[in-house]
PLY file of the C-alpha trace (Angstrom):
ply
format ascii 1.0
element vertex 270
property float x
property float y
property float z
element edge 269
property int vertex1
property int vertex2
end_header
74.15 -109.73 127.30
77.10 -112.51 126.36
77.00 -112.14 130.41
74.19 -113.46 130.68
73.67 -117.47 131.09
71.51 -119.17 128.29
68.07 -118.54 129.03
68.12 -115.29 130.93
64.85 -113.66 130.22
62.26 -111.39 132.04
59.12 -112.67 132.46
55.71 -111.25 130.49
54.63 -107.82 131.68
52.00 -108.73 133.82
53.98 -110.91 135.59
57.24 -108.63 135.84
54.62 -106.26 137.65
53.24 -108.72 140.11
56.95 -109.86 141.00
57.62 -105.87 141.18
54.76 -105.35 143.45
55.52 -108.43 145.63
59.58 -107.83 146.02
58.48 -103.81 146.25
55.96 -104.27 149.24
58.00 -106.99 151.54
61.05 -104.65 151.00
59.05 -101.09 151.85
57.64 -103.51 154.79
60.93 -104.71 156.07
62.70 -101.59 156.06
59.93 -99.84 158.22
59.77 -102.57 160.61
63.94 -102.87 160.69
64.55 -106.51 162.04
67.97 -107.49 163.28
69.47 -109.95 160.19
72.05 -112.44 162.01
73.85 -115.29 161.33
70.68 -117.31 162.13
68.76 -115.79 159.40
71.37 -116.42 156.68
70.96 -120.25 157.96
67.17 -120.08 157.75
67.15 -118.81 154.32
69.42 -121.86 153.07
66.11 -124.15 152.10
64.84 -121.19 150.41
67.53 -120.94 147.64
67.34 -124.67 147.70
63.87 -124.43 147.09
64.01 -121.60 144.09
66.44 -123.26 142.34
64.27 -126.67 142.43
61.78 -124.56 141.02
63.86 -123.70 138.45
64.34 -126.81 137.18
60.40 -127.95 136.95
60.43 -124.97 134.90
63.01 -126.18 132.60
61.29 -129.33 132.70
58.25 -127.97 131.18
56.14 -128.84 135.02
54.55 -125.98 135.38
51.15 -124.48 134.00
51.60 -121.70 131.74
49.91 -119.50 133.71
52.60 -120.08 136.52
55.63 -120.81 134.44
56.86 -117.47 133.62
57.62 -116.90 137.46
60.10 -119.98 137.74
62.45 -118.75 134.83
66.23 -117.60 134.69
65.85 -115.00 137.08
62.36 -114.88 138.00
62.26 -118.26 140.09
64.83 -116.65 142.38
62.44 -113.15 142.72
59.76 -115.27 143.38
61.47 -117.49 146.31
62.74 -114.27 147.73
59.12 -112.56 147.67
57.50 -115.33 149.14
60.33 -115.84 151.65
60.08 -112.21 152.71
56.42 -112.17 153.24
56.87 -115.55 155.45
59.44 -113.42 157.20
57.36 -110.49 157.40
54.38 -113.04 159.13
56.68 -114.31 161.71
57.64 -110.93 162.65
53.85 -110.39 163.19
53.80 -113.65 165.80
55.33 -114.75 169.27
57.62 -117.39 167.29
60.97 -117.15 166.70
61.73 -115.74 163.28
64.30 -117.60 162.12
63.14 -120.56 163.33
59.82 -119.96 161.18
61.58 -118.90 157.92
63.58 -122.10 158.31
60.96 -124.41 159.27
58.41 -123.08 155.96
61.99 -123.40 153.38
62.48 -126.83 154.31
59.31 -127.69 154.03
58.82 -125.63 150.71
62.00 -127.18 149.46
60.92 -130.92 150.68
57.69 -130.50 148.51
59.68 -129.25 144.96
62.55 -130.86 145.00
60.93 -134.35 146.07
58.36 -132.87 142.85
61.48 -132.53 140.26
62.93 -136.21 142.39
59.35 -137.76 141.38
59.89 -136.81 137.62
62.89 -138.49 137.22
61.87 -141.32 138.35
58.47 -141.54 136.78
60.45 -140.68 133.89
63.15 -143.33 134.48
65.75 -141.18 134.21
66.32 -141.08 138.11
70.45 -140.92 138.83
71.39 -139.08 141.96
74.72 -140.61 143.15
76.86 -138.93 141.06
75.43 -135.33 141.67
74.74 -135.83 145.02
78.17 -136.40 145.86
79.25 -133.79 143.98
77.41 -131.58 146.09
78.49 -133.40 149.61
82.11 -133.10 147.97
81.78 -129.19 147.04
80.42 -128.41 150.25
83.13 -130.22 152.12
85.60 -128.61 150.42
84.05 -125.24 151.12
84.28 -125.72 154.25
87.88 -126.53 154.47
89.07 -123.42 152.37
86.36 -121.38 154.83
88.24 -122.08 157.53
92.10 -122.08 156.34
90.66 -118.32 155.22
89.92 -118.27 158.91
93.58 -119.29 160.04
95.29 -117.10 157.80
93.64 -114.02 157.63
91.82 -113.55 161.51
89.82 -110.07 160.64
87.59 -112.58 158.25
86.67 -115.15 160.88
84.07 -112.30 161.87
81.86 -113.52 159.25
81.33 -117.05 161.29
79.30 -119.97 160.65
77.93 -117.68 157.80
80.56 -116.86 155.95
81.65 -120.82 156.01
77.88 -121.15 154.67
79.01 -118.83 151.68
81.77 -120.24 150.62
80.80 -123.61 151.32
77.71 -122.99 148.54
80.50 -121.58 145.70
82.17 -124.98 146.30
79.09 -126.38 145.48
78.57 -124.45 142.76
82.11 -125.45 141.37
82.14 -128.79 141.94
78.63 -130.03 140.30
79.65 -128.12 137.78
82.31 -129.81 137.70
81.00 -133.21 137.63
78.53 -131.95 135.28
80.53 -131.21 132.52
83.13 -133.58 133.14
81.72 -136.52 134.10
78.12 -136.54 132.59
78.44 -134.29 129.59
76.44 -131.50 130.38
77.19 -127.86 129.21
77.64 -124.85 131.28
75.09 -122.08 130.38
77.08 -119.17 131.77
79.57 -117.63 128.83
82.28 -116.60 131.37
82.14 -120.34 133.29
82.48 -121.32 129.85
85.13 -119.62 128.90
86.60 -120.53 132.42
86.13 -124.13 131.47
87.59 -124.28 128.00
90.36 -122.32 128.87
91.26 -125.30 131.73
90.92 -127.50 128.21
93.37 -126.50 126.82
95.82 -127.11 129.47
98.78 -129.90 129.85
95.82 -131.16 132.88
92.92 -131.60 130.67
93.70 -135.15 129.83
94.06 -135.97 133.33
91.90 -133.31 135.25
89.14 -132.24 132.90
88.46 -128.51 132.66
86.17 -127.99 135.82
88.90 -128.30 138.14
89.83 -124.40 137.26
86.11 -123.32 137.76
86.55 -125.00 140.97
89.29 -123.15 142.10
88.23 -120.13 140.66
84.83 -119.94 142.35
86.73 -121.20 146.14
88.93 -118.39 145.45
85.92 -115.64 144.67
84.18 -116.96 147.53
86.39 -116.99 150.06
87.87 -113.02 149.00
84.36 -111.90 149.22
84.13 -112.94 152.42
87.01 -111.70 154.02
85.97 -108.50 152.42
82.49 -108.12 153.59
83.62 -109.76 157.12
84.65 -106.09 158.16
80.93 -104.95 157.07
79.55 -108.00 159.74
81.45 -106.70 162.58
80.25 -103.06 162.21
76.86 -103.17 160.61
75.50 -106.70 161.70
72.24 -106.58 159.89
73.86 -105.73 156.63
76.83 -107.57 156.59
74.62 -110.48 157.18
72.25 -109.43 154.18
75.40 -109.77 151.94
76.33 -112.79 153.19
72.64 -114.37 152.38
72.99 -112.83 148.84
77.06 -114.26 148.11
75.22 -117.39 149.22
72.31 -117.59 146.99
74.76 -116.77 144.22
76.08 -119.91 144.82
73.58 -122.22 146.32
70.83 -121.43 143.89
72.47 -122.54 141.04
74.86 -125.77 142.86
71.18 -127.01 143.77
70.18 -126.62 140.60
72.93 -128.41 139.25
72.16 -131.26 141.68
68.81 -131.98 140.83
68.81 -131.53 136.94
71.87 -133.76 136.65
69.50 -135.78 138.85
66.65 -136.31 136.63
67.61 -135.29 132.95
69.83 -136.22 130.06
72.21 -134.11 129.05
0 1
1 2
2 3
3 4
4 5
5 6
6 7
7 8
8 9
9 10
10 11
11 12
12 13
13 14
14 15
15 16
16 17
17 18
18 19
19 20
20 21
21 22
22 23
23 24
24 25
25 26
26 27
27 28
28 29
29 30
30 31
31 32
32 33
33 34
34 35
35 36
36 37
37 38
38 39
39 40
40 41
41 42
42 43
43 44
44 45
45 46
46 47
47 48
48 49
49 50
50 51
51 52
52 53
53 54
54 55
55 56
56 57
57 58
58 59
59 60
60 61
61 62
62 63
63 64
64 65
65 66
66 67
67 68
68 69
69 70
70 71
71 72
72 73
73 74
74 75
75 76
76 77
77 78
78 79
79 80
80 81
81 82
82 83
83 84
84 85
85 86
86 87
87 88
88 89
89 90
90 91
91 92
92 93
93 94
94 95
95 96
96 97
97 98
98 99
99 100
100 101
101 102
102 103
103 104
104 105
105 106
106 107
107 108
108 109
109 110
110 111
111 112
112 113
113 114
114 115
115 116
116 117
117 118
118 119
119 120
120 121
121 122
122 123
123 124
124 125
125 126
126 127
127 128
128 129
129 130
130 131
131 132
132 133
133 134
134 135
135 136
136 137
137 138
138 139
139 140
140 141
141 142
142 143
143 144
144 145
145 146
146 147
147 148
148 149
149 150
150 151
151 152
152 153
153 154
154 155
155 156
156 157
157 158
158 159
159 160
160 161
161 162
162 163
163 164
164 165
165 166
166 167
167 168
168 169
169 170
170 171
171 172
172 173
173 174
174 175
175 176
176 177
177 178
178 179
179 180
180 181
181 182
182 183
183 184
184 185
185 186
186 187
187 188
188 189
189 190
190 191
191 192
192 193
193 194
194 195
195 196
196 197
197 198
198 199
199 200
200 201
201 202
202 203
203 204
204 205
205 206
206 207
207 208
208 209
209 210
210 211
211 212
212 213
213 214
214 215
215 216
216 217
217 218
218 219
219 220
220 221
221 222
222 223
223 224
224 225
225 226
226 227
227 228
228 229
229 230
230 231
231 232
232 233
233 234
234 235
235 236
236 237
237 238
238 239
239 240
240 241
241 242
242 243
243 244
244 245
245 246
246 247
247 248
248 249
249 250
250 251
251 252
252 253
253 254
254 255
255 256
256 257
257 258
258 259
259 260
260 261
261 262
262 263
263 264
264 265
265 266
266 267
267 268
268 269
């Protein structure tokens, strides 16, 4: 459990089932109707984690019903998205449209209506500050992006994992960096015990005065993101669909919680 970021919790019962139903049914669903998983998919389901992890923070904000709430916790908001996200799939799989372009169209609009929701509360609230977070998310994904594709130059066999596996190490500079600017710039905490450690450990450094401690969860999560990828890049090239699947979810790992970072630096205190 000291794993486990602050907050982790199942939902009530009754809701653990209906997520359990939901998640059980799109998956038994999927795997009988087999759909090809490429790079374009991992792409389309980019507004979804942006949109769980918005809903994540209206939850922490208290902006949900209580009848609703329980499915936007630590990890339930991310079941949810994936539920819903899977059963959009499943429809589009059902139509004459393309797929991808569907799943990506309904997760940026999903993602357009609760994140400008959490946007709306900050500034109703007057507590509205984006620049900061913002650019640490323009900065971490930049800087993704360039360790994506030295891993590219250096080590060929991994540049098999494409635009994708830039996408997934682009979001774990995301991750690192908001964090990042989180705790050392606006004096936030980090809810995850091993970031933490991670983090105080960089503290107590000769660089702390200078660098802060986030600079080491930086580097630490560019470094994680960027092996994982080289090691699942063999997976793309001989099992498409699959290697693609782990890409999405080494994505999500990092997006979800970068855009959560993002918007609840955004709009609340620390």
């Amino acid at each position: 459990m000291a794993l486990l970021p602050e907050g982790f919790a199942l939902p009530p019962l009754p809701h653990l089932l209906l997520l359990a139903l939901a998640l059980g049914g799109v998956a038994y669903a999927l795997r009988e109707r087999a759909p090809s998983f490429r790079t374009r998919h991992v792409i389309a389901l980019v507004p979804w984690m942006c949109a769980g992890a918005a809903g994540h923070v209206l939850f922490v904000l208290g902006e949900f019903p209580p009848v609703l709430a329980p499915l936007f916790g630590t990890p339930s908001a991310y079941l949810t998205t994936a539920a819903v996200a899977g059963g959009v799939w499943l429809a589009s799989l059902a139509s004459d449209a393309d797929d991808a372009v569907v799943l990506g169209a309904a997760g940026t609009l999903a993602f357009l209506v609760v994140g400008g929701r959490t946007l709306a509360y900050g500034a109703a609230a007057g507590s509205l500050t984006p620049w900061l977070p913002a650019a640490g998310f323009v900065g971490g994904a930049l800087l993704g992006v360039a360790v994506a594709m030295l891993l590219y130059r250096v080590h060929d066999a991994a540049s098999v994992a494409g635009v994708a596996g830039v996408v997934a190490v682009a979001a774990h500079g995301v991750d690192g960096v908001t964090t990042a600017v989180g705790v050392d710039l606006l004096g936030f905490g980090e809810r995850t015990p091993l970031s933490r450690l991670i983090i105080e450990f960089a503290h107590t450094l000769p660089t702390a005065g200078v660098l802060g401690g986030g600079w080491l969860f930086v580097l630490v999560k560019l470094v994680v993101g960027a092996v994982v990828v080289a090691a699942i890049a063999p997976t793309v090239r001989d099992a498409p669909t699959e290697g693609n699947v782990l890409l999405a979810l080494v994505t999500a790992v990092g997006l979800g919680p970068g855009v959560h970072n993002v918007l609840l630096f955004a709009v609340a205190a620390p």
